[in-house]
C-alpha positions as CSV (number, residue, x, y, z in Angstrom):
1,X,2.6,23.3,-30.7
2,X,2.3,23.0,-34.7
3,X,3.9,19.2,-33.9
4,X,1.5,18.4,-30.9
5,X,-1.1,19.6,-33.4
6,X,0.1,17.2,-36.5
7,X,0.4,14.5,-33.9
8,X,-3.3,14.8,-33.0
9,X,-4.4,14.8,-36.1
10,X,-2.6,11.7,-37.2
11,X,-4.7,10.0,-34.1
12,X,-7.9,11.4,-34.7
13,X,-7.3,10.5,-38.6
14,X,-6.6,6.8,-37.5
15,X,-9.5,6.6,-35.4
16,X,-11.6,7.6,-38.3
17,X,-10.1,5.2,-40.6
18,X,-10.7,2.5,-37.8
19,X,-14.7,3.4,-37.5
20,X,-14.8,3.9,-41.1
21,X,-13.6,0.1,-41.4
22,X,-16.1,-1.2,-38.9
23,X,-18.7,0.7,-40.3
24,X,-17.7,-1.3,-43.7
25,X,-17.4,-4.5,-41.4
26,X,-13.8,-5.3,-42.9
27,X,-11.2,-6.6,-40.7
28,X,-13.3,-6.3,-37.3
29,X,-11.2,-8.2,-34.9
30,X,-8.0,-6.1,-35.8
31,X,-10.1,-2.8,-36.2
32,X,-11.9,-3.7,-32.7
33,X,-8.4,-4.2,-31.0
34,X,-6.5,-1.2,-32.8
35,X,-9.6,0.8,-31.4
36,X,-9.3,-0.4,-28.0
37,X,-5.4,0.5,-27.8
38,X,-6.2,3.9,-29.3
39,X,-8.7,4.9,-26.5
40,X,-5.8,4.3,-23.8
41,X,-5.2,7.9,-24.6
42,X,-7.5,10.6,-22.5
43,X,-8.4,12.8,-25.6
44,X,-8.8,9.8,-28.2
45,X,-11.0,8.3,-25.9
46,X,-13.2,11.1,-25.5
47,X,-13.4,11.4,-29.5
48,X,-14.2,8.2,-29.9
49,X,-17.3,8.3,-27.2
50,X,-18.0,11.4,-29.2
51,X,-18.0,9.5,-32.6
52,X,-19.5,6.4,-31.8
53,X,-22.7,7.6,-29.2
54,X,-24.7,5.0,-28.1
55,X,-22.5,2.4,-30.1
56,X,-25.0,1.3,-32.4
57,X,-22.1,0.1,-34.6
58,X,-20.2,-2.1,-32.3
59,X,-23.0,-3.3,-30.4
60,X,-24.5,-4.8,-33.4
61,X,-21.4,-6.7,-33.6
62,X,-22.0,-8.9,-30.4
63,X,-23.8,-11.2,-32.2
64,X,-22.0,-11.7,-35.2
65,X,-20.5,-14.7,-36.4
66,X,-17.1,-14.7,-35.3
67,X,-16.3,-15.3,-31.8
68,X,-13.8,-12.6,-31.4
69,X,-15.5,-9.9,-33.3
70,X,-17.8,-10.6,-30.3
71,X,-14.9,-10.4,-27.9
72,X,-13.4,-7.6,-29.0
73,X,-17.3,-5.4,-29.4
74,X,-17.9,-6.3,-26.0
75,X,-14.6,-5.5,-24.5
76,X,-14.1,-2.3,-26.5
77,X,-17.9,-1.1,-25.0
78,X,-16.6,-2.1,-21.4
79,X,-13.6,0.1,-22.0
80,X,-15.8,3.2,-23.2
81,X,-18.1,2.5,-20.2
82,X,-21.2,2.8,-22.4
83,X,-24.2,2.2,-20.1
84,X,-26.8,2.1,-23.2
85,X,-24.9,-1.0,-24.2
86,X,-25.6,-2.8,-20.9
87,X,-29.0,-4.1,-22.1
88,X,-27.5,-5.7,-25.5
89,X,-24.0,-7.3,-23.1
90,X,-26.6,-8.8,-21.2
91,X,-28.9,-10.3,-23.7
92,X,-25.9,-11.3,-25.9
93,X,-23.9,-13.0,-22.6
94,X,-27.3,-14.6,-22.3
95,X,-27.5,-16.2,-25.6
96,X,-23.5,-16.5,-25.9
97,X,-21.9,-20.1,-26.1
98,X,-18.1,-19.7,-26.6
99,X,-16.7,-19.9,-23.0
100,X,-13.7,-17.3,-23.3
101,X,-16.3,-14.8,-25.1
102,X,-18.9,-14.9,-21.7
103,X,-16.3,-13.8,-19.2
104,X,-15.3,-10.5,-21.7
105,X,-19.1,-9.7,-21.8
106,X,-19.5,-10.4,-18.0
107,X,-16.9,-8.0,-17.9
108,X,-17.8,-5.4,-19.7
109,X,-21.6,-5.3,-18.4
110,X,-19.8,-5.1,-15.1
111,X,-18.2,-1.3,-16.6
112,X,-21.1,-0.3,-18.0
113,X,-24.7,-1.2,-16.2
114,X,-25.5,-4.3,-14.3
115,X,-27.6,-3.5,-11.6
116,X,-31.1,-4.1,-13.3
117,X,-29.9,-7.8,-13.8
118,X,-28.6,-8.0,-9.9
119,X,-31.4,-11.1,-9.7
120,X,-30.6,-12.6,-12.6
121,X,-26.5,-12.7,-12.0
122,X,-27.0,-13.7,-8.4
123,X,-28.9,-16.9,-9.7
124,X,-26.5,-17.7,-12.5
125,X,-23.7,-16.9,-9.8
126,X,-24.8,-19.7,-7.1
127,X,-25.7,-22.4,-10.0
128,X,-22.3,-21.6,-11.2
129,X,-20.4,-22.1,-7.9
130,X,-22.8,-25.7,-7.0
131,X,-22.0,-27.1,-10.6
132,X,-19.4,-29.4,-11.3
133,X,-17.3,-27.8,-13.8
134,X,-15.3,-30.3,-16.5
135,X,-11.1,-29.4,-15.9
136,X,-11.2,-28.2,-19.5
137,X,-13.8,-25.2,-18.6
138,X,-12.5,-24.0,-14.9
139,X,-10.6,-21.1,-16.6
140,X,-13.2,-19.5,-18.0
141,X,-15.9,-20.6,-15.5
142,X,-13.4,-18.8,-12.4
143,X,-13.3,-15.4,-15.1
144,X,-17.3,-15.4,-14.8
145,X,-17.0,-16.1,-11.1
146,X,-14.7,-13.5,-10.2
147,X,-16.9,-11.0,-12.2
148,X,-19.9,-11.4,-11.0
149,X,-18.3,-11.0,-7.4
150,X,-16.6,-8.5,-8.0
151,X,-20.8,-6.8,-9.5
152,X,-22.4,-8.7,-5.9
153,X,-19.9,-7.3,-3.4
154,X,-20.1,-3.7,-5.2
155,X,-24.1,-4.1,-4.7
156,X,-23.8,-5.3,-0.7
157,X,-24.2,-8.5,-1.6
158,X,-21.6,-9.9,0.4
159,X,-20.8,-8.9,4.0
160,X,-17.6,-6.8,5.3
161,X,-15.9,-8.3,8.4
162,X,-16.1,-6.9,11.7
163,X,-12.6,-7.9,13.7
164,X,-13.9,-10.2,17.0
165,X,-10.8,-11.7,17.9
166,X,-9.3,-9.5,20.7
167,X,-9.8,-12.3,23.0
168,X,-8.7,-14.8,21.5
169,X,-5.1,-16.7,21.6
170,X,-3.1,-15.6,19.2
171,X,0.6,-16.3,17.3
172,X,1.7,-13.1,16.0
173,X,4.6,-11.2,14.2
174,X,5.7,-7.7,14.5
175,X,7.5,-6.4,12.0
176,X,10.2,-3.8,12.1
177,X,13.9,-2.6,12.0
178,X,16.0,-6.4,12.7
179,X,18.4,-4.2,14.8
180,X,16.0,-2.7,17.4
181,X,13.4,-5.3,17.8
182,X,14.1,-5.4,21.4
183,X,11.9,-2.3,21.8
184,X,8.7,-3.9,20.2
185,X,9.4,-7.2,22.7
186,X,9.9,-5.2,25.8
187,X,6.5,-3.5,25.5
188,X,4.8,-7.3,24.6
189,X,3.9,-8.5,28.4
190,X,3.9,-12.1,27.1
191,X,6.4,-14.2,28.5
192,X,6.5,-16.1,24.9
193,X,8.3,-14.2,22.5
194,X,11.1,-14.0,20.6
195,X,12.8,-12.1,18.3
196,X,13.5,-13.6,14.4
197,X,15.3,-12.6,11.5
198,X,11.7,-11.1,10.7
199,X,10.2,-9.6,13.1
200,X,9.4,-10.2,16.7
201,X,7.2,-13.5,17.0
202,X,4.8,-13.9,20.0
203,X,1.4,-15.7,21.3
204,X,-0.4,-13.1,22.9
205,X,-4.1,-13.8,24.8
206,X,-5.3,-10.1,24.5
207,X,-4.6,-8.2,21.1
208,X,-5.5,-4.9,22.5
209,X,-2.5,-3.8,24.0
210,X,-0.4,-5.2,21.1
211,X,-2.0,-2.2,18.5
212,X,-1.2,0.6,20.9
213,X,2.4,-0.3,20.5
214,X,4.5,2.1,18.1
215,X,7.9,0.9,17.5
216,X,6.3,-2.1,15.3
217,X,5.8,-1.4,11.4
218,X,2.9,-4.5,10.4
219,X,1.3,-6.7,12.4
220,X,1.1,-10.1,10.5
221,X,0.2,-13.8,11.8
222,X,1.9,-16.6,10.8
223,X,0.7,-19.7,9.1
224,X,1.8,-22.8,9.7
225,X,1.4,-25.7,6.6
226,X,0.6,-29.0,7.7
227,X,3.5,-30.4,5.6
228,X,6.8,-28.0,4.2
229,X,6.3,-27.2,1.0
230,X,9.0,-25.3,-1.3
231,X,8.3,-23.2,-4.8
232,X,9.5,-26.3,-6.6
233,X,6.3,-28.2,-5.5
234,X,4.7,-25.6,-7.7
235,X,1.6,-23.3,-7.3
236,X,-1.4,-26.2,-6.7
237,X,0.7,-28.1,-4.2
238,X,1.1,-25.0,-2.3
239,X,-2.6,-23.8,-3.1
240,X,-3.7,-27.6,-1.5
241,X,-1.6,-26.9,1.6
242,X,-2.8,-23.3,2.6
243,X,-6.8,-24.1,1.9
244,X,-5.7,-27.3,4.3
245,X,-4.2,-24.8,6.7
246,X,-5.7,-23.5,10.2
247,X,-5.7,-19.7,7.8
248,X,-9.4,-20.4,7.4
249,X,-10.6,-21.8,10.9
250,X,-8.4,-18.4,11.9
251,X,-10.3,-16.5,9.8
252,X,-13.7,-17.7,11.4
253,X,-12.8,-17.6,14.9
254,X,-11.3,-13.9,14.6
255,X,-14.7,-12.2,12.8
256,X,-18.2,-12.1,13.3
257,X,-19.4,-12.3,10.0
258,X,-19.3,-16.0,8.2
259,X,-16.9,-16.6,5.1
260,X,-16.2,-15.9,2.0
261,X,-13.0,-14.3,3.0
262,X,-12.1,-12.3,0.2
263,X,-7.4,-12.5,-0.1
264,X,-5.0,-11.1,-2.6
265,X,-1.9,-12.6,-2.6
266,X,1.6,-11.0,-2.4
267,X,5.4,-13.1,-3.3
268,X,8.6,-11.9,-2.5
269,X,11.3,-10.8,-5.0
270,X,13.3,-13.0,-6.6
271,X,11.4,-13.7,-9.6
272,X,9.8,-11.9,-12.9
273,X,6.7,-10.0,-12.7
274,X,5.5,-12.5,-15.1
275,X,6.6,-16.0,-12.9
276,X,5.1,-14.1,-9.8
277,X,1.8,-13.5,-11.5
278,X,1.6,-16.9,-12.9
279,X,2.2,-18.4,-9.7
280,X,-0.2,-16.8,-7.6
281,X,-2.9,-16.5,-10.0
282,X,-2.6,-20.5,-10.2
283,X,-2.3,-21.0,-6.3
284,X,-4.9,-18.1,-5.6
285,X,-7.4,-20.5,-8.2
286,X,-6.7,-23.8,-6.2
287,X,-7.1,-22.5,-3.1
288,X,-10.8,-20.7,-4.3
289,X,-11.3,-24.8,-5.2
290,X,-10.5,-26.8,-2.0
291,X,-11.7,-24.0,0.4
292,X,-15.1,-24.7,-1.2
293,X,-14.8,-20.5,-2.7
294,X,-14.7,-19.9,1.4
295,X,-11.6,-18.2,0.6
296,X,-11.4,-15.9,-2.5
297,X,-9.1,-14.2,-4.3
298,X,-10.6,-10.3,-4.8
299,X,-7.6,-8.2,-5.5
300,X,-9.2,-5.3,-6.6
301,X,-11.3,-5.5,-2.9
302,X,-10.0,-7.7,-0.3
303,X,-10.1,-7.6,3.4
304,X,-6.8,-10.2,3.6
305,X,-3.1,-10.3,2.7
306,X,-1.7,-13.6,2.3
307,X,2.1,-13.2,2.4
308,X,4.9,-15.6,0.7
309,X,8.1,-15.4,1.8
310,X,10.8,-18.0,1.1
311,X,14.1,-18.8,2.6
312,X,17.3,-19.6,0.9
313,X,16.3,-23.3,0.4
314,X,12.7,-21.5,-1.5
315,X,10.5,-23.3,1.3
316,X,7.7,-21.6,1.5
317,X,6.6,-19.0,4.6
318,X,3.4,-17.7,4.7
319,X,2.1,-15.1,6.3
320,X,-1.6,-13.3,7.3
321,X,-2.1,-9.3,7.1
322,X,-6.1,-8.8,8.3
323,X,-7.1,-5.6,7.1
324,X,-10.2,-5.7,9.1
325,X,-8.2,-5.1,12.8
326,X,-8.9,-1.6,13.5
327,X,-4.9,0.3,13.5
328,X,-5.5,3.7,14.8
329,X,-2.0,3.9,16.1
330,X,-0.9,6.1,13.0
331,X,-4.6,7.9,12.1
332,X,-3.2,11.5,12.4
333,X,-0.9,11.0,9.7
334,X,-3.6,11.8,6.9
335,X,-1.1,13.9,4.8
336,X,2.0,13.2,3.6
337,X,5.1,14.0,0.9
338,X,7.3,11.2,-0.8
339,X,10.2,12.2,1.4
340,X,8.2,11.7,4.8
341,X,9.3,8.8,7.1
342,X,7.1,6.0,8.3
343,X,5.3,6.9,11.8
344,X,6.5,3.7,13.0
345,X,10.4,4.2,12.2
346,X,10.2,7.9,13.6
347,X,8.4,6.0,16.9
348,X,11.6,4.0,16.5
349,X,14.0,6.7,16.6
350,X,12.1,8.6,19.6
351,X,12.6,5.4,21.9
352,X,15.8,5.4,21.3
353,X,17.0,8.7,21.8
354,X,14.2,8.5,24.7
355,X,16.7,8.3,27.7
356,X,18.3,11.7,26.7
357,X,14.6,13.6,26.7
358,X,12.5,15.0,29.2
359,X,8.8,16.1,30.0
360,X,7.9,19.4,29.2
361,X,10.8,20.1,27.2
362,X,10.8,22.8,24.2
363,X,11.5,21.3,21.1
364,X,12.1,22.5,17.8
365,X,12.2,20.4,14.4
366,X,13.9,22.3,11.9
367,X,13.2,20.2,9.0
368,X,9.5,19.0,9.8
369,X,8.5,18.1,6.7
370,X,4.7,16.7,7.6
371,X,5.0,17.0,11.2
372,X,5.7,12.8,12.2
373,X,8.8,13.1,14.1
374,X,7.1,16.2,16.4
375,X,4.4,13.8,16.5
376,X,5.9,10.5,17.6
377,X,8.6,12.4,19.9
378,X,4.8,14.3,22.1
379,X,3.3,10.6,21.9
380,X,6.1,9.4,23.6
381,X,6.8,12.5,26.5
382,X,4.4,15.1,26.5
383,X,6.1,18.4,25.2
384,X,5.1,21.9,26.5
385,X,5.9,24.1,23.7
386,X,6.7,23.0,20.0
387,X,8.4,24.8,16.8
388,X,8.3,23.2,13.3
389,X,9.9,24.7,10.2
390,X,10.4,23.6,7.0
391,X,11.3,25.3,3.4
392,X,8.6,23.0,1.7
393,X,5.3,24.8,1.7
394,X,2.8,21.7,1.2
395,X,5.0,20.0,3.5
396,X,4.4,22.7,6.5
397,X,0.2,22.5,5.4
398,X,-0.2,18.7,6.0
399,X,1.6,19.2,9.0
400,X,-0.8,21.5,10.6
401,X,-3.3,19.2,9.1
402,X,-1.8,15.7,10.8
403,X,-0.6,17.5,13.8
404,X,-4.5,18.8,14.5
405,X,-5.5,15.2,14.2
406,X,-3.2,14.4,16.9
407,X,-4.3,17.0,19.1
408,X,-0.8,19.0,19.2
409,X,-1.0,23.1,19.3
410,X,2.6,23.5,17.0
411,X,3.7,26.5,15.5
412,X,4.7,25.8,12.3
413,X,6.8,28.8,10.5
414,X,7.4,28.2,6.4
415,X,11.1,29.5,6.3
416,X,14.5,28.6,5.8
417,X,15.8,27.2,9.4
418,X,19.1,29.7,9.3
419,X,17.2,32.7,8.9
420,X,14.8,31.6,12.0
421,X,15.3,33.5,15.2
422,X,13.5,33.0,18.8
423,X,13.3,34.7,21.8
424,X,14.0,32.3,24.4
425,X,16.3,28.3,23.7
426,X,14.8,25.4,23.5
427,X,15.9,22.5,25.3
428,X,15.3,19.9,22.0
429,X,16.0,20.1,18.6
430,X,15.0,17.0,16.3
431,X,15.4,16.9,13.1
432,X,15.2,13.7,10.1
433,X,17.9,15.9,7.8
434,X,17.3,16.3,4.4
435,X,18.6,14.1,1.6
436,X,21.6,15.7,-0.4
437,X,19.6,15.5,-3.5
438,X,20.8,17.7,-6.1
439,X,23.5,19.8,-4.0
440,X,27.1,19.2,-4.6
441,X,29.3,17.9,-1.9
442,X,30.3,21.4,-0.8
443,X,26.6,22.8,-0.8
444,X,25.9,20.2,1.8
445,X,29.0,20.6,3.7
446,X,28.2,24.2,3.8
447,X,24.5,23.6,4.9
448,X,25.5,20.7,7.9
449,X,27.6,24.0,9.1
450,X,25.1,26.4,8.8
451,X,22.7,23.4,10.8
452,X,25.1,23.5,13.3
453,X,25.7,27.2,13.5
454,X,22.1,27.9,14.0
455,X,21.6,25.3,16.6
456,X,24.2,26.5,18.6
457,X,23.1,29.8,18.9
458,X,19.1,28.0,19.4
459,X,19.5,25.5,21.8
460,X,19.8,25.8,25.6
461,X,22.6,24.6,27.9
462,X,22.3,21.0,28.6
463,X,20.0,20.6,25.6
464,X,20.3,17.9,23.1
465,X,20.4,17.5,18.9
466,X,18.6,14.5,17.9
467,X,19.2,13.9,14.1
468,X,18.8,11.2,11.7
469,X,20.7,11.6,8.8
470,X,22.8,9.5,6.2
471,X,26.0,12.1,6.2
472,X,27.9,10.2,8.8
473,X,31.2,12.6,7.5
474,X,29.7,15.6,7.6
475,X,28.1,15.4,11.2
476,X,30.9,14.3,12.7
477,X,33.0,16.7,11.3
478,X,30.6,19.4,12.8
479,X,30.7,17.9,15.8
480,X,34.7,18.4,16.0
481,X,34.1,21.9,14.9
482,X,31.9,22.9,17.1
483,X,33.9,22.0,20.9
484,X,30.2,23.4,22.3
485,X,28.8,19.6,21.3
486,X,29.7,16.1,22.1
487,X,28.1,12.9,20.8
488,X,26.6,11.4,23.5
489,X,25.3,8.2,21.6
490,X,25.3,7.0,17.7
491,X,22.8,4.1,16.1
492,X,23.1,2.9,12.9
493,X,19.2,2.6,11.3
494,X,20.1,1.2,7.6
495,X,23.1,0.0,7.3
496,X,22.5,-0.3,3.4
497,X,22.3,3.1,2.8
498,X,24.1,4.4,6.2
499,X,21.7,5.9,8.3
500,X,22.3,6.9,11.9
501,X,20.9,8.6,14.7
502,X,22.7,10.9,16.5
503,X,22.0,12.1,20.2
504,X,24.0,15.2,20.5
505,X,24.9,17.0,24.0
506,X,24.9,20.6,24.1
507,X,27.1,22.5,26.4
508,X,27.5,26.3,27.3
509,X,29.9,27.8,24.8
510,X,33.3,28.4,26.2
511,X,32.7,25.8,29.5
């Protein structure tokens, strides 16, 4: 405590020598930027709001002299949020020359007030867009532009877009496990699909049925460039292609509302953070240009994903996420833990232990975490009476919570499955098992017994385990264990990190 203690008072005594130095206007920029790295940290921010008030000091310092006095004042009041400095960022980005000073200020009046100068930005904003802009002066000019966007849209000045294209024809791609695409493409009643090394590709005339389908993780549309370009071509090749592309004719014929579409843009791995961000800031800028701003680039608030993907030569794959298609599929699932799986891979898993269920069963998950595998396994056969337990408290309360959203009556008990007793079997018992985590391989050879143990003595004649786990050794060795039990069918889910699904006969003990 005494060293927490010191250690505050070292940063409080810094911050008063830093105020102390602009007060006596020596050193600014570095003073201003030291300043702005202190406030990072919760409590030295709130001292310095404390210290500084209205910010008389620093906002007498956007009109001094040196340019980056002005640029630092201006982003150091944006990063305190100081709304009585709005009226002086305005008047000084007003009178303000120095182009990479204007976009800070825009900036900053954006964090602090600008909505008595909504008239006034919207003006400057459409002059800005219908000016020809020298090559020399489009960096700063698209830092202005992107601000005052960002302060329009957040006033309603731009419209959301309402999804129209249901109707329309469509080339599509489901996304999902490689191994098990066949389930998406037998529910697709097109007769032209196929399945690809990334998803399931098809060119469907009604989209409705295609977002009832669960086995599917993203649905994503394909864009075809005029002419093949690779990552070597470099980013304003690539922007030129995609703002050539049939991505914004798409975008118009699928939504009722005209353009600007507002994009971020995502790359795959295979390069730095740094090369990534370079690169698609660069496209992301070109295509803003030769879409006419039709298509922008809002990644704080877009409506669009425009995927890259590139194959082993690095030509270049792009793909369309629309944000604005309503996906209810998944819309129960409004809580869930770091451990919980995906709706759509527990859909997955359900279809393919499907031929081994039944209507009306009893079923029992005794590792429920947030409820999405008793979920996904009633969407799929209706159930008549359901059991979830899990260890996890939170984990048991957002699955009361998603399993209410779906309309499911479970009863969810928080206890340890082997101390769980019931009157009567159940004829199910589905379970995504537990990661080892922290036990030793003994503790979990010792709990994959006791699983086992308890199920036998739970489940009814003729019923059936249905587990997911990544201890291939361990469940099989149960299995020869226990003579009750006999794999009846095995998947592997990831090979990478060897995860199966195992459908699990159970017979009468002794027969």
């Amino acid at each position: 405590m005494t060293e927490l203690f010191a250690v505050k008072t070292n940063q409080w005594n810094r911050i008063d020598a830093l105020l102390f130095q602009i007060r006596q206007q020596e050193d600014l920029r570095k003073a201003l930027s030291e300043l702005r790295a202190a406030i990072k940290e919760e409590e030295s921010y709130a001292y310095v709001r404390e210290c500084l008030g209205s910010g008389d000091e620093v906002r007498r310092l956007l009109f001094a002299e040196d340019a980056k006095v002005r640029k630092n004042a201006a982003a150091l009041l944006g990063d305190l949020q100081l709304e009585e400095a709005a009226a002086d960022l305005y008047r000084a980005w007003q009178k303000e020359e120095t182009l990479f000073v204007r976009g800070t200020m825009l900036g900053a009046l954006e964090k602090t007030s600008p909505y008595p100068y909504l008239s006034e930005l919207q003006e400057y904003y459409e002059l800005l867009c219908e000016k020809e802009i020298p090559e020399d002066e489009k960096k700063h000019a698209r830092e202005e532009i992107h601000v005052l966007e960002r302060i329009l849209r957040r006033e309603g000045k731009e419209n959301r877009h309402t999804f129209m294209g249901f109707g329309e024809k469509l080339l599509i791609l489901l996304t999902g496990n490689r191994d098990y695409q066949y389930l998406t493409a037998q529910k697709l009643s097109t007769d032209r699909k196929k399945e690809t090394s990334l998803g399931v590709q098809a060119v469907v005339e009604d989209l409705e049925p295609v977002l009832h389908i669960r086995t599917f993780r993203e649905l994503l549309f394909p864009i075809r460039l005029e002419q093949a370009v690779s990552y070597e071509d470099g980013p304003e090749r690539f922007g030129e292609a995609l703002a050539e592309s049939k991505l914004l004719p798409l975008l118009k014929r699928c939504h009722k509302e005209p353009a600007p579409f507002y994009f971020r843009m995502d790359m795959g791995n295979g390069f730095s953070l740094e090369e990534r961000s370079r690169y698609m800031k660069r496209a992301a800028a070109v295509i803003e240009e030769k879409s006419a701003r039709k298509l922008r680039n809002a990644p704080e608030d877009y409506e669009f994903e425009i995927r890259l993907r590139l194959d082993k030569a690095k030509k270049i794959h792009v793909f369309l996420k629309m944000l604005t298609i309503p996906m209810e599929r998944f819309d129960y699932r409004k809580g869930s833990i770091s451990t919980s799986i995906h709706p759509s891979a527990a859909a997955m898993l359900m279809e393919l232990a499907k031929p081994w269920l039944k209507e009306r069963a009893q079923i029992l998950d005794p590792c429920c975490g947030v409820g999405t595998m008793l979920v996904e396994r009633h969407k799929l056969l209706p159930a008549r009476e359901i059991y979830g337990i899990d260890t996890f408290g939170e984990a048991v309360e957002k699955a009361r919570m998603n399993t209410a959203e779906a309309g499911m009556h479970v009863n969810f008990i928080h206890k340890d499955y082997l101390d769980f007793k019931h009157d009567y079997p159940f004829d199910e018992i589905i379970a995504n098992m537990p990661a080892r985590g922290k036990r030793t391989k003994e503790e979990q050879d010792l709990f994959y017994k006791g699983f086992f143990d308890k199920s036998e003595e739970l489940l009814a004649p003729g019923g059936i385990l249905v587990l997911y786990s990544n201890e291939n050794g361990f469940v099989k060795k149960q299995i020869r264990l226990h003579p009750a039990f006999k794999l009846c069918q095995e998947y592997l889910i990831r090979e990478k990190e060897q995860f199966y699904l195992y459908v699990i006969g159970y017979r009468e003990r002794g027969r």
